[in-house]
C-alpha positions as CSV (number, residue, x, y, z in Angstrom):
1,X,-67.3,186.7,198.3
2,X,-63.9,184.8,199.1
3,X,-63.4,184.4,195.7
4,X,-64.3,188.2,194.9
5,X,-61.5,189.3,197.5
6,X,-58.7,186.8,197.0
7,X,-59.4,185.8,193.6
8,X,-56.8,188.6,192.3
9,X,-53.7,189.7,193.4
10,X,-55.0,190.3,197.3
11,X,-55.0,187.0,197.8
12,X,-51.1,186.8,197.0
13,X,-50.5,190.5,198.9
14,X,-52.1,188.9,201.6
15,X,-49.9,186.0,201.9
16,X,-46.6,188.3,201.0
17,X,-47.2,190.2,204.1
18,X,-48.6,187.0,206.8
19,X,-45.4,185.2,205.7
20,X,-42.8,188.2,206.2
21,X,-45.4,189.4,209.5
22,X,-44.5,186.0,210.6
23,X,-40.9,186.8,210.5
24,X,-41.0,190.3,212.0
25,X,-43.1,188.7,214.7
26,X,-40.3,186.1,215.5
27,X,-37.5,189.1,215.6
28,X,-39.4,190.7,217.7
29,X,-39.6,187.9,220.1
30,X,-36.1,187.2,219.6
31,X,-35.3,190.6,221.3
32,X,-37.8,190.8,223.4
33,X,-37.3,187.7,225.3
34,X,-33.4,187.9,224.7
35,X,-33.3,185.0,222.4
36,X,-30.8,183.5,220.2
37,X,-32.4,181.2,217.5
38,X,-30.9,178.2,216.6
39,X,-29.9,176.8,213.5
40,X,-33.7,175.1,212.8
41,X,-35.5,178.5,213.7
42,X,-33.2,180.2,211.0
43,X,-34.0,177.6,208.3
44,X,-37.9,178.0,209.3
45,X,-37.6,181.4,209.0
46,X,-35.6,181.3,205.6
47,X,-38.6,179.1,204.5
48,X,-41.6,181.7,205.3
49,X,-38.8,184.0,203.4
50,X,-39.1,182.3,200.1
51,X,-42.8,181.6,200.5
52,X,-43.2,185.2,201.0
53,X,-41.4,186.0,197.6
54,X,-43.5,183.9,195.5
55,X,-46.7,185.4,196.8
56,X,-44.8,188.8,196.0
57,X,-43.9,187.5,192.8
58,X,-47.4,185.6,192.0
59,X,-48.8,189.1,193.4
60,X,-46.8,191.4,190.9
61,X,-46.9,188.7,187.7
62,X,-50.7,188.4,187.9
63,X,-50.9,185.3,186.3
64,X,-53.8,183.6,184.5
65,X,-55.2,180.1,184.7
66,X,-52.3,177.9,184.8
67,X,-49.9,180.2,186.3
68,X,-52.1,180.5,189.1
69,X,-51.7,176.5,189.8
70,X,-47.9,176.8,189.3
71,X,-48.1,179.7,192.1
72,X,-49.5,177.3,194.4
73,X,-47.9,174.4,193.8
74,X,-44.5,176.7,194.2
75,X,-46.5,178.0,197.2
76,X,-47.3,174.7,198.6
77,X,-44.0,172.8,198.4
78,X,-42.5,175.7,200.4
79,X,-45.4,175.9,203.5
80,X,-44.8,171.8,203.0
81,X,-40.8,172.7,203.3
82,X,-41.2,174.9,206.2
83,X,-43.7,172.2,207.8
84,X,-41.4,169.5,207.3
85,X,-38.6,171.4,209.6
86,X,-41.2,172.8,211.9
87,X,-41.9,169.1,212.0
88,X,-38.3,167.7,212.9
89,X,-37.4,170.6,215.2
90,X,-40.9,169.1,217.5
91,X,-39.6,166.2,217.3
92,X,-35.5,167.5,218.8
93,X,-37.3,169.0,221.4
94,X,-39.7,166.0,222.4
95,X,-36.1,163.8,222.4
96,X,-33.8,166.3,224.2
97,X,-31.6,163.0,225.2
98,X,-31.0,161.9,221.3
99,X,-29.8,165.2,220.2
100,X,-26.3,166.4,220.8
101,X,-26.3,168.3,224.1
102,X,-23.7,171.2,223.2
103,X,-24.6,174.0,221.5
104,X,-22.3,173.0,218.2
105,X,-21.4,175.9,216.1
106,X,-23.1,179.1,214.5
107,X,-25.2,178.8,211.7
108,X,-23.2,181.1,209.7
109,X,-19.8,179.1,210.7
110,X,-21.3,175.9,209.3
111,X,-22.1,177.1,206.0
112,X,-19.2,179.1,205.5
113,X,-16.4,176.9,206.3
114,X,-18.1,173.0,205.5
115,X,-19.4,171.3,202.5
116,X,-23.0,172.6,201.9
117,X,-24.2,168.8,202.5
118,X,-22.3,168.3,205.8
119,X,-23.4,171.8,207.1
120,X,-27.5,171.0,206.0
121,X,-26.8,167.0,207.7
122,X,-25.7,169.4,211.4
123,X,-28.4,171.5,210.5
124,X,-31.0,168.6,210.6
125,X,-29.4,166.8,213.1
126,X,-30.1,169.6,215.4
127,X,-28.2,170.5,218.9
128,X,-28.3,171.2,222.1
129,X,-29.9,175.0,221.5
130,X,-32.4,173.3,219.5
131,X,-33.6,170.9,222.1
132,X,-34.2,173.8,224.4
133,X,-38.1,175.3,224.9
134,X,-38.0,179.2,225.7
135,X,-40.5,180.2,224.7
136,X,-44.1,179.4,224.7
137,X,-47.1,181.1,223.8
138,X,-50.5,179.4,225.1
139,X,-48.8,176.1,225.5
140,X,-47.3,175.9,222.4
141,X,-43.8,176.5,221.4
142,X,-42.1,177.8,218.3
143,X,-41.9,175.4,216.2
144,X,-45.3,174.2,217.3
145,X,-46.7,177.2,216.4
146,X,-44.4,177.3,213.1
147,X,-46.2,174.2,211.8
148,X,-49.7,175.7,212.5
149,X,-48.5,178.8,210.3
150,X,-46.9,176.7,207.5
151,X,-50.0,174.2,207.4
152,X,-52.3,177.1,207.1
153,X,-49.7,178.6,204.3
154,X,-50.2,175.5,202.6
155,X,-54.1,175.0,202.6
156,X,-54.2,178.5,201.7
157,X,-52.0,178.4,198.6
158,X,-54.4,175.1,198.0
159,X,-57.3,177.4,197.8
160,X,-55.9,180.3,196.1
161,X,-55.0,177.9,193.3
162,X,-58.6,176.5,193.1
163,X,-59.9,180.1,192.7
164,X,-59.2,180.9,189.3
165,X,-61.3,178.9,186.7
């Protein structure tokens, strides 16, 4: 039956819309809760983004055989991306006293006036707003929660690939 449902262009749909739910979801608790995201959340967010396009794309190309494993390789190395700074934003917040303890600059400041490699090194350096917790959500924060998602992303791209024979 899972293979019935998701073995055609559902299964991608169905990812398009989880992956850009996921962002509406964290917009709306950005202005619900007052929120400003730091730079890590916006890079997360970019992530679930592009994973969301290729399912849109996979979902409107329809591929056979072998572009269904491309899909979800593509698929897979962006929920791995997205886990990967889900991953090192945990770890800014569980070492609040390593991280630099001012805010820094604005996302959009770094990228527009430094070198894009100088701008990505802040980015993964992470600051003081990224060392803060504000919000939880059954004990877990974002990021927490972020790795969750993009695990799940990834083990479903996994599956989608290993659906067409």
């Amino acid at each position: 039956m899972f293979n019935r449902i998701l073995g055609g262009r559902v299964g991608y749909l169905l990812g398009f819309v989880a992956a850009f739910g996921l962002v509406g979801l964290a917009l709306y608790i950005q202005q619900q809760n007052n929120l400003d995201p730091c730079p890590l959340c916006i890079t997360q967010r970019i992530a679930y983004m592009v994973l969301g396009v290729i399912f849109l794309v996979a979902a409107l190309h329809n591929p056979g055989k072998w572009g269904w494993r491309i899909y979800g390789f593509l698929q897979f190395a962006a929920a791995a991306t997205g886990a990967g700074i889900a991953l090192r934003h945990m770890w800014i917040q569980a070492h609040p006293d390593q991280v630099m303890s001012e805010c820094g600059v604005g996302f959009d400041y770094m990228f527009e006036n430094f070198p894009m490699q100088r701008a990505l090194q802040w980015v993964f350096n992470g600051t003081g707003e990224c060392s803060k917790i504000d919000w939880t959500w059954l004990g877990l924060t974002i990021p927490q929660l972020s790795l969750i998602a993009f695990v799940g992303f990834a083990v479903f791209a996994v599956l989608l690939a290993m659906l067409k024979k």
